[in-house]
N, C-alpha and C positions, 0 to 999 in steps of 0.2 A: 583492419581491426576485428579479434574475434568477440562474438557475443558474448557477455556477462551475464547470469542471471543469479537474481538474489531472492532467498525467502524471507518473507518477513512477518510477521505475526505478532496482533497483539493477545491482552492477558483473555484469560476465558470469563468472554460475555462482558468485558470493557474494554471497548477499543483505547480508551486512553491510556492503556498498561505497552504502552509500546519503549523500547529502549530507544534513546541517544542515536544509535548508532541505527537502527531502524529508520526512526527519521530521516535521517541525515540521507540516506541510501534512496527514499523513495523522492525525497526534496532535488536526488542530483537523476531521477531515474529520467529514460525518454517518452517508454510505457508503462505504465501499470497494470497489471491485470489480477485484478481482486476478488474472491467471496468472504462472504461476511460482514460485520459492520464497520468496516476502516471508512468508509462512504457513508451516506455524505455527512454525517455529524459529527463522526471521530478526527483524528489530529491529520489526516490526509483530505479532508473535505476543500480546503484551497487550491488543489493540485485542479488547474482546467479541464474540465470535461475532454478537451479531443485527446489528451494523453491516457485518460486512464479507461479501463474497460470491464464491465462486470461479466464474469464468468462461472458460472452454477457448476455449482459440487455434485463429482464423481456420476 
């Protein structure tokens, strides 16, 4: 099976501006690997800590 990888972003400076369909992507993902505020207050804050990983910008 090859690798999938999906971007996903929410709105600017609320994480809660995320689509449907974003959701849904990061609900089926195996890892996360995030910057910004999708963690841990925003609508991905449930996803278990050992999937997802914060990653500092550029």
């Amino acid at each position: 099976m090859r690798p999938v990888v999906h971007v996903v972003g929410g709105g600017p400076g609320d994480p809660e501006l995320l689509t449907v369909k974003g959701a849904r992507l990061l609900g089926e993902a195996r890892f996360v690997l995030y910057t910004g505020s999708l963690f841990p207050k925003g609508p991905c804050g449930s996803l278990p800590q050992k999937r997802r990983f914060w990653t500092p910008r550029g």
